[in-house]
C-alpha positions in Angstrom: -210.3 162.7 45.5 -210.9 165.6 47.6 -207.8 167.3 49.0 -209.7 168.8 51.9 -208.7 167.6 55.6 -210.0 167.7 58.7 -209.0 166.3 62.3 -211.0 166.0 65.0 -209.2 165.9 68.7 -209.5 166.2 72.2 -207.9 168.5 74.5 -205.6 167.0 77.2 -203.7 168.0 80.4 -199.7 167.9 79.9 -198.8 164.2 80.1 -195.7 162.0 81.5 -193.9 159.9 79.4 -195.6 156.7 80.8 -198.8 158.8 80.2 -197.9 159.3 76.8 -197.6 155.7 76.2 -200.5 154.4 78.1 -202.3 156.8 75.5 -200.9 155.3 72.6 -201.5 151.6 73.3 -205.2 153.1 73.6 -205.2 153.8 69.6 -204.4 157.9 70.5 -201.7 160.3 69.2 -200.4 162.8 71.6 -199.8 166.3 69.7 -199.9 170.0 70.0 -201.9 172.8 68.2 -199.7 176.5 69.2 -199.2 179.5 67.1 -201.6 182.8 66.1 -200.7 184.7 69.5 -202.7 181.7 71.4 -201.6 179.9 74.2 -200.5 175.9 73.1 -203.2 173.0 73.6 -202.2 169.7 73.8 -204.2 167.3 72.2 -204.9 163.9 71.3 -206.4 162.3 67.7 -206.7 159.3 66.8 -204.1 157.2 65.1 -205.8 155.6 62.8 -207.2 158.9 61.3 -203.9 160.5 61.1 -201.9 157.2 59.9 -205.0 157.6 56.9 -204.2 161.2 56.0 -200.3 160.8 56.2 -200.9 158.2 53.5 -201.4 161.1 51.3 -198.6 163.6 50.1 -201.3 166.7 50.1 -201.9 166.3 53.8 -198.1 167.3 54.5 -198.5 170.6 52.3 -202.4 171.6 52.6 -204.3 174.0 55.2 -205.9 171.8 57.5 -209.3 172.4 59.7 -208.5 170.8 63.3 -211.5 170.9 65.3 -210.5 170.5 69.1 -213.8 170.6 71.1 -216.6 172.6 70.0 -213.8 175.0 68.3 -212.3 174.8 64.5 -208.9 175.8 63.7 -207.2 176.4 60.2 -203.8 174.6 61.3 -200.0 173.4 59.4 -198.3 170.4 60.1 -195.3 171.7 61.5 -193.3 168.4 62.5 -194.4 165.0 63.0 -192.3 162.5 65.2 -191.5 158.6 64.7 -190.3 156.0 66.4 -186.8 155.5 64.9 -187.3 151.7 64.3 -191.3 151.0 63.6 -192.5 154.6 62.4 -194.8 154.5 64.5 -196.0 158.0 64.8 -195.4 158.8 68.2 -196.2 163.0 68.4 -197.5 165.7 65.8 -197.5 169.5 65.7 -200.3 171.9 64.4 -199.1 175.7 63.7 -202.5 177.8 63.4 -202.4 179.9 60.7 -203.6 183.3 60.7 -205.2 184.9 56.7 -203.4 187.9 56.6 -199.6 186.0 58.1 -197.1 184.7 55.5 -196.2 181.0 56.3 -193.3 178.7 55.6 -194.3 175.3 54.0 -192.3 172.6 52.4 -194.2 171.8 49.0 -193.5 168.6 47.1 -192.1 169.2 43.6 -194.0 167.2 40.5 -191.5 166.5 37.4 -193.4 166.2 34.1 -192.1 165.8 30.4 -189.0 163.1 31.2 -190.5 160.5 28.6 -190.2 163.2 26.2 -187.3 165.3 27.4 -184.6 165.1 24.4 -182.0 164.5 26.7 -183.3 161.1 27.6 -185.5 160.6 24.5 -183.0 160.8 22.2 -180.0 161.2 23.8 -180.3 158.1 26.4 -179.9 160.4 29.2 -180.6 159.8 32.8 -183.0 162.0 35.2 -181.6 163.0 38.3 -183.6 164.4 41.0 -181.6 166.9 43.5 -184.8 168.2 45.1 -188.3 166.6 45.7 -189.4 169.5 47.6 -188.8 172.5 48.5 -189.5 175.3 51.3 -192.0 178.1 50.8 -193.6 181.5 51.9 -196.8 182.7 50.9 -200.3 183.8 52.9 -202.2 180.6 53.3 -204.5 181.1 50.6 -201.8 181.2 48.3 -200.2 177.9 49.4 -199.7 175.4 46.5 -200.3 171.8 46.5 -197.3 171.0 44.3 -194.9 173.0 42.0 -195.0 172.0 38.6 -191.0 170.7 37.5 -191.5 170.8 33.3 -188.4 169.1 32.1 -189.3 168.5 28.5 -187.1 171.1 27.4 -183.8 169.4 28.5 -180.9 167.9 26.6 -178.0 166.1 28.2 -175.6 167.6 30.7 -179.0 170.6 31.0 -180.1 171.1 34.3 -183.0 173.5 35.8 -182.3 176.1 38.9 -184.6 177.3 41.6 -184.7 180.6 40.1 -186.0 178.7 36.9 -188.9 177.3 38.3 -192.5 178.5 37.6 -193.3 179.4 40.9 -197.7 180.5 41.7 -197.9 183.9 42.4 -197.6 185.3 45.8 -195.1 182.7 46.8 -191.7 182.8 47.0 -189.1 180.2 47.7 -187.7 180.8 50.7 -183.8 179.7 49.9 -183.6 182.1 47.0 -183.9 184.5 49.8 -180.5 183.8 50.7 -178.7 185.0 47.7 -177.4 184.0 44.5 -175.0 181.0 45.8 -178.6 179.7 47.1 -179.7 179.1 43.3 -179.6 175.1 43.8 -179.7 172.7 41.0 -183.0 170.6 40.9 -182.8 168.5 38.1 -180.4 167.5 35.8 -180.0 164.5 32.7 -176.9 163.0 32.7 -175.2 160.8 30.5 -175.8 157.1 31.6 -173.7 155.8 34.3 -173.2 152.2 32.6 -171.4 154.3 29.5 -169.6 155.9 32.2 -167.7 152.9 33.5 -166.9 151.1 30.6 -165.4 155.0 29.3 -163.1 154.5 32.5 -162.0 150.7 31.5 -161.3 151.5 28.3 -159.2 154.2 29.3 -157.5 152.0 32.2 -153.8 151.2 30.8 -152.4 148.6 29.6 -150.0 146.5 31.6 -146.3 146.5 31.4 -145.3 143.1 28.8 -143.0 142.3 31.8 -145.6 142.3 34.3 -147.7 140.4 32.0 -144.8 137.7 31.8 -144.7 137.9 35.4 -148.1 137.0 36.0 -147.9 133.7 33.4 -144.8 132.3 35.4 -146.2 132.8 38.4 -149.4 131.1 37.6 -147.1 128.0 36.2 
């Protein structure tokens, strides 16, 4: 399946609230396309399109071509708005995106290798996930669908950093900008949690012999 997208919307004067809901009973998403020194054009698209595209993980991470009129723009995702009960979609915004300007993208992370990963194949370990994304900076033409998480390498109680991660080049992950403290766990395997509990019964103590007596008379 291709991973190219493209949008097609309309320009539209700056709306009331009532407005904005009279357009989407009509089948229409309000949004916003701003960035790239440009003044911001509201716009409208329609929902079915987008609710089609937000089906798909690449859409939330790609370069996008949004053509608004007779004009085509190479535009982000910036944020995207629900309702907080239906998730209904109720308002989207488009960063344009300049070649030669570094942008900030989350990218979804892909974890490979767990069937095979010692620490679960042979140690019975469990895969936790810390991160399933994680924020980027790169020129647009270096923006990455996915990073690649290759766990096969881990035994139990291992875990595999931020820094460790194999990272296209020209990007950068934005929080290791930050410093060293910034250097976030992502995945760890982790002895299994129904071992765990009966450890911490069989360590429980026993009960006093009096209190046990206790217990007997007061049941007779």
């Amino acid at each position: 399946m291709s991973n190219e997208f493209t949008l097609d919307a309309r320009p539209r004067e700056p709306l009331s609230k009532n407005a904005m809901r009279r357009l989407r009973r009509e089948g229409l998403v309000p949004g916003i396309v701003y960035g790239a020194d440009r003044a911001p054009v509201p716009i409208t698209m329609e929902y079915r399109v987008v609710k089609k595209n937000l089906s798909r993980e690449a859409f939330f991470s790609h370069i996008l071509t949004l053509n608004v009129g007779d004009a085509s723009e190479r535009v982000i995702l910036r944020d995207l708005q629900r309702h907080p009960t239906n998730a209904l979609v109720m308002h989207m915004d488009m960063q344009r995106v300049s070649e030669d300007e570094e942008i900030r993208v989350r990218v979804p992370l892909h974890f490979v290798g767990e069937e095979i990963a010692p620490g679960v194949k042979l140690e019975h370990g469990e895969v936790s996930h810390m991160l399933t994304d994680v924020e980027v900076s790169c020129l647009p033409k270096d923006l990455p669908e996915f990073i690649e998480v290759d766990i096969s390498a881990l035994h139990l109680n291992d875990s595999l950093h931020l820094s460790e991660l194999k990272i296209p080049q020209g990007v950068e992950v934005v929080e290791l900008s930050y410093g060293e403290e910034h250097d976030y766990a992502v995945v760890s395997i982790h002895p299994p949690r129904v071992e765990e509990a009966e450890d911490e019964e069989a360590e429980a103590p026993a009960a006093p012999a009096d209190e046990e007596r206790d217990s007997d008379e007061d049941e007779k």
